[in-house]
VMD Tcl script that draws the C-alpha trace (Angstrom):
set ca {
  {-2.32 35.24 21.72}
  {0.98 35.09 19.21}
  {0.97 31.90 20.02}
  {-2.35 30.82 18.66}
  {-2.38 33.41 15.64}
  {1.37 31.58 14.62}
  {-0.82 28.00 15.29}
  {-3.72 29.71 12.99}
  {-1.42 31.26 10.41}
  {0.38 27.38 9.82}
  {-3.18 25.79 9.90}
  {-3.94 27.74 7.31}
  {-1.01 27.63 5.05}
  {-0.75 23.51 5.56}
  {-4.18 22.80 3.91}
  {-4.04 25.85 1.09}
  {-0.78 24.49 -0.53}
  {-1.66 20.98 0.21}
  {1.45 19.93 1.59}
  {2.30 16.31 2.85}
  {3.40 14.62 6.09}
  {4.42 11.38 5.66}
  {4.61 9.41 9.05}
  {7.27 6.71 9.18}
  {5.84 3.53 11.23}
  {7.45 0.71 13.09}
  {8.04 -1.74 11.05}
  {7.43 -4.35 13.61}
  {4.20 -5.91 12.43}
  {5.88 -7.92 9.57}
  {9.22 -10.26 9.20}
  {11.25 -8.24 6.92}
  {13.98 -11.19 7.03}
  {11.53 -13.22 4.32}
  {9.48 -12.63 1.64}
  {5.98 -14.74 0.44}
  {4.62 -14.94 -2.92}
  {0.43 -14.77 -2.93}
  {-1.34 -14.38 -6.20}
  {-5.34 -13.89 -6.38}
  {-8.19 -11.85 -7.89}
  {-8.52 -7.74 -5.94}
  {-11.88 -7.65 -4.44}
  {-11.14 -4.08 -3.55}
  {-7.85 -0.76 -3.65}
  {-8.16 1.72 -1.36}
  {-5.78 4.43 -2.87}
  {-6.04 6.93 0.57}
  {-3.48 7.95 2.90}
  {-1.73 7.11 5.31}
  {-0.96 3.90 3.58}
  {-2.73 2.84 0.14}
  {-4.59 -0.56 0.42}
  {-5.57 -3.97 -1.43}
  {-7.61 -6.94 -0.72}
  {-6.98 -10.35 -2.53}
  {-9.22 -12.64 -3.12}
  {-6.57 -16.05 -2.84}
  {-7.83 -19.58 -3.45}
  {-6.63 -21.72 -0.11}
  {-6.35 -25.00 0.65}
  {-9.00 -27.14 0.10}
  {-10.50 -24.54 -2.56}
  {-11.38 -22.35 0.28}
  {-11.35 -18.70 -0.63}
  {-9.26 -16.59 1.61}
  {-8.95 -12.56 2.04}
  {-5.65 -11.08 1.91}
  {-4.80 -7.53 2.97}
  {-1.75 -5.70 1.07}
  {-0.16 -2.36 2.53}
  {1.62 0.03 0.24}
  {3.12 3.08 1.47}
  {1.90 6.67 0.97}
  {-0.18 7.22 -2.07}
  {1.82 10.17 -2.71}
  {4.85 7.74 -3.30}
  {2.74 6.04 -5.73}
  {1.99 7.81 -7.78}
  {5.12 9.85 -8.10}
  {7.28 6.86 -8.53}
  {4.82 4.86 -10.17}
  {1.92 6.58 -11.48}
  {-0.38 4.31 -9.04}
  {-3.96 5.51 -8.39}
  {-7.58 5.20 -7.57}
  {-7.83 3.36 -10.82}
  {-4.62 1.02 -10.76}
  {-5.83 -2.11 -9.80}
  {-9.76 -2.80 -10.29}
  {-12.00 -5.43 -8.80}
  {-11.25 -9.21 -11.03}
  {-7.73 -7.81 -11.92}
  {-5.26 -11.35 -11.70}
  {-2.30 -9.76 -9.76}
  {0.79 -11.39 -8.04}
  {2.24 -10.02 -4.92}
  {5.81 -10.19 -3.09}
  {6.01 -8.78 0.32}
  {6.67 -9.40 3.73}
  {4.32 -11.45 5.96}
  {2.47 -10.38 8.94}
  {4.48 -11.98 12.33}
  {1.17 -12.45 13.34}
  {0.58 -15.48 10.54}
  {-2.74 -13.66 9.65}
  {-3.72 -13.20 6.31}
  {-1.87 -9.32 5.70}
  {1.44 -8.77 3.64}
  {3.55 -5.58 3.33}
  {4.34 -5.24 -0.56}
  {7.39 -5.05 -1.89}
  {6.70 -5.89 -5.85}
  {3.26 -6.68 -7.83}
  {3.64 -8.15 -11.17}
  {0.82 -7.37 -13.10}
  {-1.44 -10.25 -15.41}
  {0.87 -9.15 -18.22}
  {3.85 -9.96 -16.66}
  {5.01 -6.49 -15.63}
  {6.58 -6.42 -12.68}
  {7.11 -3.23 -10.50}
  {8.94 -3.09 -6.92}
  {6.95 -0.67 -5.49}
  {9.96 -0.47 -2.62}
  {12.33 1.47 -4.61}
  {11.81 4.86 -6.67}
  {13.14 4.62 -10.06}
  {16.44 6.36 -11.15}
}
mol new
graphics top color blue
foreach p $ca { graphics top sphere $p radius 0.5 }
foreach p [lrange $ca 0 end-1] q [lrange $ca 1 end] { graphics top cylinder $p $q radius 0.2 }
display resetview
């Protein structure tokens, strides 16, 4: 019974003052050892935890439109760092993205820096001093 009213008592506490658990992932699904460039138009940001999201709309070879998929890290990184959120990138935006590419070859990056249509660039990868 101590037991479960210690498990209750955390519960509790955890969601009142909001706190955060980051999870730290293997980074095995991309090739950290190089970096791709892939500029577009975001069809959609999906600022939610764990990991915030973008899609790219990216015109491929032949004039073929292709759907990328970005991963960020925690949205609470984000915005801390970088005042990222829900309304950071919007659907049309012109962005530019360096990351790491999926080992799989599929269409997916992990970001490490988006320049922005007005040139701004910000590596997303390292908090500022």
């Amino acid at each position: 019974m101590k037991k479960r009213n210690i498990f209750i008592a955390v519960s509790l506490l955890t969601a009142i003052n909001g706190v955060s658990i980051e999870a730290h992932h293997a980074n095995s699904l991309y090739d950290r050892s190089t970096d791709i460039t892939i500029s577009g138009t975001v069809s959609k940001w999906q600022f939610i935890n764990p990991h915030a999201g973008l899609w790219l709309d990216i015109m491929g070879e032949n004039e073929e439109k292709q759907e990328w998929s970005a991963e960020f890290q925690g949205t609470l990184d984000l915005y801390r760092h970088f005042k990222f959120n829900k309304d950071t990138f919007k659907p049309g935006d012109a962005i530019t993205l360096i990351g790491h590419p999926a080992r799989t070859g599929g269409p997916t990056i992990s970001t490490r820096i988006v320049i922005f249509a007005d040139g701004t660039e910000v590596d997303v990868r390292s908090a500022p001093d």
